[in-house]
C-alpha positions as CSV (number, residue, x, y, z in Angstrom):
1,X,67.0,-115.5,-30.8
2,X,69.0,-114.3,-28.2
3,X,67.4,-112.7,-25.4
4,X,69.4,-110.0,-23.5
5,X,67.9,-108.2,-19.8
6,X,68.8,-105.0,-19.1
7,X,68.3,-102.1,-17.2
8,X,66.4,-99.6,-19.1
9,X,68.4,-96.8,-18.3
10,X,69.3,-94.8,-21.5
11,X,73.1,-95.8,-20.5
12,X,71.9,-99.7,-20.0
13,X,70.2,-99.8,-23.1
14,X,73.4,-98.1,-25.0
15,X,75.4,-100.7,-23.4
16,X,73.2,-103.8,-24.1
17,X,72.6,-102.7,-27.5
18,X,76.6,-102.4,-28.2
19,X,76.9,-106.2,-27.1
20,X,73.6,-107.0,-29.2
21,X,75.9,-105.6,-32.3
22,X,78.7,-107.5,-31.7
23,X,76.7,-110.8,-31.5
24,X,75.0,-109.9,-34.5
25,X,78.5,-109.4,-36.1
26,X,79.5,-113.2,-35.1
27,X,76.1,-114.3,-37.0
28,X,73.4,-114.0,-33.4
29,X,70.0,-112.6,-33.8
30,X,68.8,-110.7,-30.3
31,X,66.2,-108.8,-28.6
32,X,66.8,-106.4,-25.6
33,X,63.9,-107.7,-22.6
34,X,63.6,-104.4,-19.8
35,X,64.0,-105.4,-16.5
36,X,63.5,-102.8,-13.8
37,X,65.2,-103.0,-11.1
38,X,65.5,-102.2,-7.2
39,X,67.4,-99.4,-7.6
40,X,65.7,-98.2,-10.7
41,X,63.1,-98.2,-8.4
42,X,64.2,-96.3,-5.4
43,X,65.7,-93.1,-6.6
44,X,65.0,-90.9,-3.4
45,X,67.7,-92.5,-0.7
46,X,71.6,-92.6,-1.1
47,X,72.7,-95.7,-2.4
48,X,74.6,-96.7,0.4
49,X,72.3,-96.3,3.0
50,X,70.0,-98.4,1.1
51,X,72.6,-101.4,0.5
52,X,74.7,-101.4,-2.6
53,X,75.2,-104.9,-3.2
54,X,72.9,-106.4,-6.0
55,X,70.7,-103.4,-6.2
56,X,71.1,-102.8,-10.3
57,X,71.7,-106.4,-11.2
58,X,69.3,-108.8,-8.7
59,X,66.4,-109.0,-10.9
60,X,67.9,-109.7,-14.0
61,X,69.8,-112.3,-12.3
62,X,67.1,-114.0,-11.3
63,X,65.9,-113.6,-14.9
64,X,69.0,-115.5,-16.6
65,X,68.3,-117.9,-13.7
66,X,65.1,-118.6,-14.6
67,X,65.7,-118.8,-18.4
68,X,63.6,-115.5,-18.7
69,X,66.3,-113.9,-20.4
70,X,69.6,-116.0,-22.1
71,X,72.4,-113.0,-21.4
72,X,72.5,-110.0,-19.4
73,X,74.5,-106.9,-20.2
74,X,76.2,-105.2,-16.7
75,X,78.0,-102.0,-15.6
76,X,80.6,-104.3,-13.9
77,X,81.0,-102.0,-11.2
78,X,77.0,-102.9,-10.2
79,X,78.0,-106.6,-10.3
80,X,78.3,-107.8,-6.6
81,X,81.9,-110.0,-6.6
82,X,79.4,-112.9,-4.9
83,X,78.0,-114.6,-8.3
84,X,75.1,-116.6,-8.0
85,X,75.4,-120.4,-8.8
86,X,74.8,-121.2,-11.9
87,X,75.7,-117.6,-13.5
88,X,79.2,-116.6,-14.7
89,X,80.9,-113.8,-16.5
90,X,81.1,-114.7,-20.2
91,X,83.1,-111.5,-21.0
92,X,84.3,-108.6,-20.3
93,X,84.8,-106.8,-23.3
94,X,87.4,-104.0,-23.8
95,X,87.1,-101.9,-21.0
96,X,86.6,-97.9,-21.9
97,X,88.2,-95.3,-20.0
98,X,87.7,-95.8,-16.5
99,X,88.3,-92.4,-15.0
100,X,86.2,-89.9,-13.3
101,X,84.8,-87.1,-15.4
102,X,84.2,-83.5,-14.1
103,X,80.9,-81.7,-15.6
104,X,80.4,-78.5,-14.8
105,X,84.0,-76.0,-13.8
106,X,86.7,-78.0,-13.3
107,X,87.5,-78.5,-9.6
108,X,90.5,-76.0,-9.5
109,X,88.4,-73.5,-10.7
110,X,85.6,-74.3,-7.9
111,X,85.9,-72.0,-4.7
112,X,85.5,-72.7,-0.9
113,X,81.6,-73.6,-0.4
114,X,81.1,-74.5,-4.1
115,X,78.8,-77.5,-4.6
116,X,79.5,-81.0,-6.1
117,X,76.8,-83.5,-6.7
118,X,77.9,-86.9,-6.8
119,X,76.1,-90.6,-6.4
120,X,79.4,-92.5,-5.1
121,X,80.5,-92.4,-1.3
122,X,83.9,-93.2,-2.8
123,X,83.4,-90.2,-5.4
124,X,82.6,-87.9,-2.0
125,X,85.3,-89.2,0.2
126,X,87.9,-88.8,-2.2
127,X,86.4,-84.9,-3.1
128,X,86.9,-84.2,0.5
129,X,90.1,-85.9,1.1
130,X,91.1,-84.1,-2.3
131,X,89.2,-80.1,-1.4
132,X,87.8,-80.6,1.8
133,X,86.3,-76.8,1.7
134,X,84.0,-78.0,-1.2
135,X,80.5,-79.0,0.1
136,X,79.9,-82.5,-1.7
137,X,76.0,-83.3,-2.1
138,X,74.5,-86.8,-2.7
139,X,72.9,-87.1,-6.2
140,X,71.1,-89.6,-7.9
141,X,69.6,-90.5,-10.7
142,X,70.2,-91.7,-14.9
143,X,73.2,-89.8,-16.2
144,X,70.8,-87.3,-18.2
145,X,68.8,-86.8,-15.2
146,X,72.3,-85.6,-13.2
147,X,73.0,-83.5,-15.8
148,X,69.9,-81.7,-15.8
149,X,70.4,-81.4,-12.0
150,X,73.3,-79.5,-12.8
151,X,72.1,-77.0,-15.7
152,X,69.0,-76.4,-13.5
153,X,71.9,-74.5,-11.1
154,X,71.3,-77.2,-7.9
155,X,75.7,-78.0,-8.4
156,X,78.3,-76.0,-9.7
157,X,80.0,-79.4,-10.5
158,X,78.7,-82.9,-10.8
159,X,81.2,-85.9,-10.7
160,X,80.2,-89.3,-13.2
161,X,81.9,-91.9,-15.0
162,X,83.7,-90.3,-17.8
163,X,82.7,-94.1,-20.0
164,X,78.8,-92.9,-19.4
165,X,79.0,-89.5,-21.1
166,X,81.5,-91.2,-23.8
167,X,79.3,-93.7,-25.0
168,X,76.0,-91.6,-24.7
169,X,78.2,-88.8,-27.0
170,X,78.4,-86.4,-24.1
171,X,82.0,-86.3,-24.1
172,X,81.8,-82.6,-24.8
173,X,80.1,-81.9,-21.4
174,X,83.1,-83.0,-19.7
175,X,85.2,-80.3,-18.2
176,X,87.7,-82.1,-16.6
177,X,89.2,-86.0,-16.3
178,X,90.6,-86.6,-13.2
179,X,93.3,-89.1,-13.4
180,X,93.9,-92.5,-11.5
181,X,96.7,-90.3,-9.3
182,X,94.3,-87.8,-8.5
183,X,91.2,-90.1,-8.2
184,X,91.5,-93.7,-8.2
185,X,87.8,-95.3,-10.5
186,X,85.5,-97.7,-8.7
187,X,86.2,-101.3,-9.2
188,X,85.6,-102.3,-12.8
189,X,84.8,-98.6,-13.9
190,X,84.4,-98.7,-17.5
191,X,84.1,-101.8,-18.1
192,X,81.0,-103.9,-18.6
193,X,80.1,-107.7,-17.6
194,X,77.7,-110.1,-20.0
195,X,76.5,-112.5,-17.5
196,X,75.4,-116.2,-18.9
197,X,74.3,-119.5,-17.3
198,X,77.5,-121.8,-17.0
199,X,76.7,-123.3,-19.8
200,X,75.1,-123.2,-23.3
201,X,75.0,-121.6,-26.5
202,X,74.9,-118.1,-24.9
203,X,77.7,-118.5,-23.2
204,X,79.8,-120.3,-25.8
205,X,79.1,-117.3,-28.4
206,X,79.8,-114.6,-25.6
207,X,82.9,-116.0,-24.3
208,X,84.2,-114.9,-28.0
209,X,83.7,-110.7,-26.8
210,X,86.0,-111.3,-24.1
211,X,88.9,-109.3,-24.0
212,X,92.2,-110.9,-22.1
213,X,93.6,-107.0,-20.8
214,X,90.0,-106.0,-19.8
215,X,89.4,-109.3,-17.8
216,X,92.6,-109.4,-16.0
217,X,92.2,-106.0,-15.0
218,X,88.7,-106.3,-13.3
219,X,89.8,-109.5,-12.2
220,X,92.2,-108.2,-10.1
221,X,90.0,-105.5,-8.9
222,X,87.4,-107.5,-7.7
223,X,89.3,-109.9,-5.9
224,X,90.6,-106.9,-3.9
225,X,87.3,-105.9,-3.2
226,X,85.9,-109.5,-1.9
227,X,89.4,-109.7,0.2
228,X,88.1,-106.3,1.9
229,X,84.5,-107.3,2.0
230,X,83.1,-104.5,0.8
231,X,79.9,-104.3,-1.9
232,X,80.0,-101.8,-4.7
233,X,79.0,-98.5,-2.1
234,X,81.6,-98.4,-0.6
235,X,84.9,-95.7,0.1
236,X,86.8,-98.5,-1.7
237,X,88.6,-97.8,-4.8
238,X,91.2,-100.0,-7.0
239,X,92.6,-99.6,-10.9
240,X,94.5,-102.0,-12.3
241,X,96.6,-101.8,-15.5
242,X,97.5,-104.4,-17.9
243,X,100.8,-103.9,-20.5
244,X,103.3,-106.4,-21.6
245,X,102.2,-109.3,-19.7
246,X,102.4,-107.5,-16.6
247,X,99.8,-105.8,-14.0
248,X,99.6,-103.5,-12.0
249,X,97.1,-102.8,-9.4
250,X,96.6,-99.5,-7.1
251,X,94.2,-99.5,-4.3
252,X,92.6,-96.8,-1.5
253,X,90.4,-97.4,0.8
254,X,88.7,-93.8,2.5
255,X,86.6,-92.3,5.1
256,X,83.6,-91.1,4.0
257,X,84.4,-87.6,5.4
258,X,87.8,-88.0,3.9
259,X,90.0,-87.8,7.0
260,X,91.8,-90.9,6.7
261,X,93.2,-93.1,4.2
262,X,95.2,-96.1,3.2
263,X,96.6,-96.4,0.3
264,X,99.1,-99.3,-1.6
265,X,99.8,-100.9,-5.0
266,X,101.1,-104.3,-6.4
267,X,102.4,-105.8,-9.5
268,X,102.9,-109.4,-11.0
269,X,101.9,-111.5,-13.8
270,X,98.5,-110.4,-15.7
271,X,97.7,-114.3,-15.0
272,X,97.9,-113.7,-11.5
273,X,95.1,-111.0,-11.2
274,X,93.4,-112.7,-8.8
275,X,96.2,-113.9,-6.1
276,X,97.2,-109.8,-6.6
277,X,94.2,-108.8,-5.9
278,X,93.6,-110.8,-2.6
279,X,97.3,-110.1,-1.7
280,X,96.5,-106.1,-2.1
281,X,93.5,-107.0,-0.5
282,X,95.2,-108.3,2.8
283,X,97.6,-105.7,3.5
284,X,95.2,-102.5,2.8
285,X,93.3,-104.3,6.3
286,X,96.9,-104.9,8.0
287,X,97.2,-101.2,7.3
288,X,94.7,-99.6,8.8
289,X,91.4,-100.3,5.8
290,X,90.0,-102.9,8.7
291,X,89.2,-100.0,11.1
292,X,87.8,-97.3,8.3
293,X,85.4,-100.5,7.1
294,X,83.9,-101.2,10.5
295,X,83.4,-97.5,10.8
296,X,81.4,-97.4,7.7
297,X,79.5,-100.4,8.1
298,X,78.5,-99.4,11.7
299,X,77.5,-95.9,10.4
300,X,75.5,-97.3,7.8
């Protein structure tokens, strides 16, 4: 019996279910095993004023590492770059659509003083660099609780992750998606991350869900984001692309209030993801990242 932690968000239990299936499918039995965790637990501070790194994945780390639990099933974007010893990625399974998903009125349709609720200082900084006349709120919270936020009138708009709403079966609340050109995902946006010890039968059956495209991708993301130190609460955003052998990998690092950024892209071999990613990395600082960073890190 395979034991998989997990938020129990009614997103993190959608998601560690969806593994659960496909490890049934390659003959696995499995239980799900709640963990809550420290940012399940505070819900009434921004997340990055209260530290981003670690704060939806430390406790069930610390289950896999005590054998409490044999897998865990991740947001990827929640997993800190810094993995502890002992723990790996098993897989990354195909990713789903990584945008950014509108709920409300689309944002052309929003006028000057509307308000947009969003959890993600790089969700706000791109808003403002993108309409800074709209007044961008911080909002937290499970996806449904957000979206009652929203019908209860506190937002005329609320931003989320358009793989959330699809794979709860809200894809009908969306009202817009707002493309990579117009607002580049978090790192590993859409994808998720099963989490194993090194070694074992857990990790020999979930290395099998892995999916070469959806690894390379996030691989190359996150090396961008270790190369620019930043955690997952951060003005910091990156999507890479995977076709034909190739990869592609666009970056943008922002001021919270929007008033500067620096932006670049690279591409080179998919099997290279992680020497792009550092190389991206490096010359988003050489450009002018370094300074916005400090900022944010001394603000904070």
């Amino acid at each position: 019996m395979l034991r998989i932690g997990s938020r129990g968000s009614k997103l993190a239990l959608w998601q560690a279910e969806w593994v659960a299936a496909r490890l049934r499918e390659l003959g696995a039995s499995c239980r799900i095993e709640i963990i809550r965790t420290t940012g399940d637990r505070i819900t009434d501070a921004a997340l990055a004023k209260i530290g981003g790194k670690g704060l939806f994945t430390r406790e069930i780390e610390e289950a896999l590492l005590e054998d409490r639990v044999d897998l865990a099933v991740h947001s990827m974007k929640d997993l800190p770059t810094a993995m502890p010893d002992g723990l790996v990625i098993a897989a990354v399974p195909p990713r789903e659509d990584s945008r950014d998903a509108v709920v409300g009125r689309p944002l052309r349709e929003l006028g000057p003083g509307a308000r947009v609720g969003t959890s993600s200082l790089r969700r706000a900084a791109q808003l403002r660099l993108l309409r800074p006349d709209l007044v961008v709120e911080p909002l937290r919270g499970n996806v449904d609780t957000r979206l009652r936020r929203l019908e209860q009138g506190d937002f005329e708009a609320i931003v989320l992750a358009a793989a959330g709403l699809r794979r709860l079966g809200w894809e009908a609340r969306i009202a817009e998606l707002l493309p990579a050109e117009v607002m580049l995902p978090a790192v590993g946006q859409g994808a998720l991350a099963v989490e194993t010890r090194r070694e074992g039968a857990a990790f020999e059956l979930c290395r099998r869900l892995d999916d070469f495209a959806s690894r390379q991708a996030v691989t190359a993301e996150r090396a961008l984001l270790t190369a620019l130190g930043g955690g997952c609460q951060v003005p910091i955003a990156a999507h890479a692309t995977v076709n034909d052998g190739g990869l592609r990998l666009r970056a943008l690092v922002v001021s919270p209030d929007g008033a500067l950024a620096v932006r670049d892209e690279i591409g080179g071999p998919a099997e290279e993801a992680a020497r792009l990613g550092a190389e991206l990395g490096r010359r988003l600082l050489d450009a002018g990242a370094e300074a916005i960073l400090e900022a944010v890190y001394g603000a904070g």
